[in-house]
Residue, then its C-alpha position, 0 to 999 in steps of 0.5 A: x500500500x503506497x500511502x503506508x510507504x508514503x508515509x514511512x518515506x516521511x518519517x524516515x526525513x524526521x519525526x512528525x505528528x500526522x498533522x504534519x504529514x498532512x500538510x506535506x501531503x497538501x503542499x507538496x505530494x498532491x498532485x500526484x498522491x491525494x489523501x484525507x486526515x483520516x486516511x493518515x491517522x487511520x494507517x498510522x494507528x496500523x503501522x504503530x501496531x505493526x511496528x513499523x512506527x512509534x510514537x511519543x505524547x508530547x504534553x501541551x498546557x494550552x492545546x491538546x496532546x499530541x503524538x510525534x510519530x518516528x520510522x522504526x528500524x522494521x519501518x525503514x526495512x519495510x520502506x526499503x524493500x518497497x523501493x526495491x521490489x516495485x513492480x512497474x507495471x502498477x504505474x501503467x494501471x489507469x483508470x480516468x474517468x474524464x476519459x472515459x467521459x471524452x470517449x463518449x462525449x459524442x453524446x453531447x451537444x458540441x457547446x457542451x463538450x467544448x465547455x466541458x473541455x474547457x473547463x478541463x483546460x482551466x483545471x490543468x492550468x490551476x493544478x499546473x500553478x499549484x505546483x509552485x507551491x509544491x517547490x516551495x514546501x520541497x526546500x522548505x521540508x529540505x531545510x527543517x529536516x535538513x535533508x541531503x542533495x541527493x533526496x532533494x534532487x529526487x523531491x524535484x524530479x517529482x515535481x518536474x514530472x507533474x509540471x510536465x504532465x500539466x503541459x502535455x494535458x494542456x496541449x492535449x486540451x488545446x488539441x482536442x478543442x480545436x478538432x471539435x471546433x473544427x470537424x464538429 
């Protein structure tokens, strides 16, 4: 399960509350893996029972209590043997249902199908931009955590990759517009 190694990979930069977790996750690895608060304390609670994390109560007068979650050694055995026995083929396993939408658009009158294209259009460019806070929240984690050159180059080749994913959607829509424009 990815989000359980997700999250192991983050632990292993440092220790955290899941409430951190979250707020990486919404800054910086949404775009290509989406999560709700409760998807994260939910497998927090089952990798502290099954040992791959830990947790320490951390006393506070003024708010709640709160639980800063650590990568044990099973943890990070746990997240290595996940990097290296990944079986690529999952990668290439799509479900999209805006696809599935385009392939019988047809049904659609053509304002409709243009209008929904553009709309399209509109996201990618939203979700394109919202990559700039993605490199944003990339140096800041590289410096609370003070992490490597290496891990940081590797932060960028993700976000990279959705920057490029992003252009080609956005081809594609200008591309798609114009034969409906033009052939409908």
């Amino acid at each position: 399960m990815a989000l359980k190694h997700g999250i192991l990979g983050l632990l292993n930069y440092g220790d955290m509350t899941g409430y951190d977790l979250m707020k990486i996750f919404e800054k910086s690895l949404h775009y290509f893996w989406h999560v709700k608060t409760s998807q994260i304390y939910l497998e927090l609670d089952n990798m502290t029972k099954s040992g791959l994390v830990v947790f320490r109560k951390e006393i506070q007068e003024s708010r709640p209590n709160k639980n800063i979650f650590m990568i044990t050694e099973k943890g990070k055995d746990e997240l290595r043997k996940w990097l290296s026995h990944y079986d690529m083929k999952k990668s290439f396993n799509m479900k999209n249902e805006f696809l599935m939408i385009i392939f019988f658009l047809n049904e659609l009158p053509k304002e409709e199908a243009l209008r929904i294209l553009e709309e399209y259009k509109e996201q990618c460019m939203k979700e394109k931009d919202s990559l700039m806070d993605a490199n944003e929240t990339v140096q800041t984690f590289k410096d609370i955590y003070s992490v490597n050159k290496k891990d940081h180059i590797f932060w960028q080749l993700t976000v990279k990759h959705g920057e490029l994913c992003y252009e080609a959607c956005l081809k594609w829509a200008d591309y798609a517009i114009e034969v409906i424009k033009n052939k409908l």
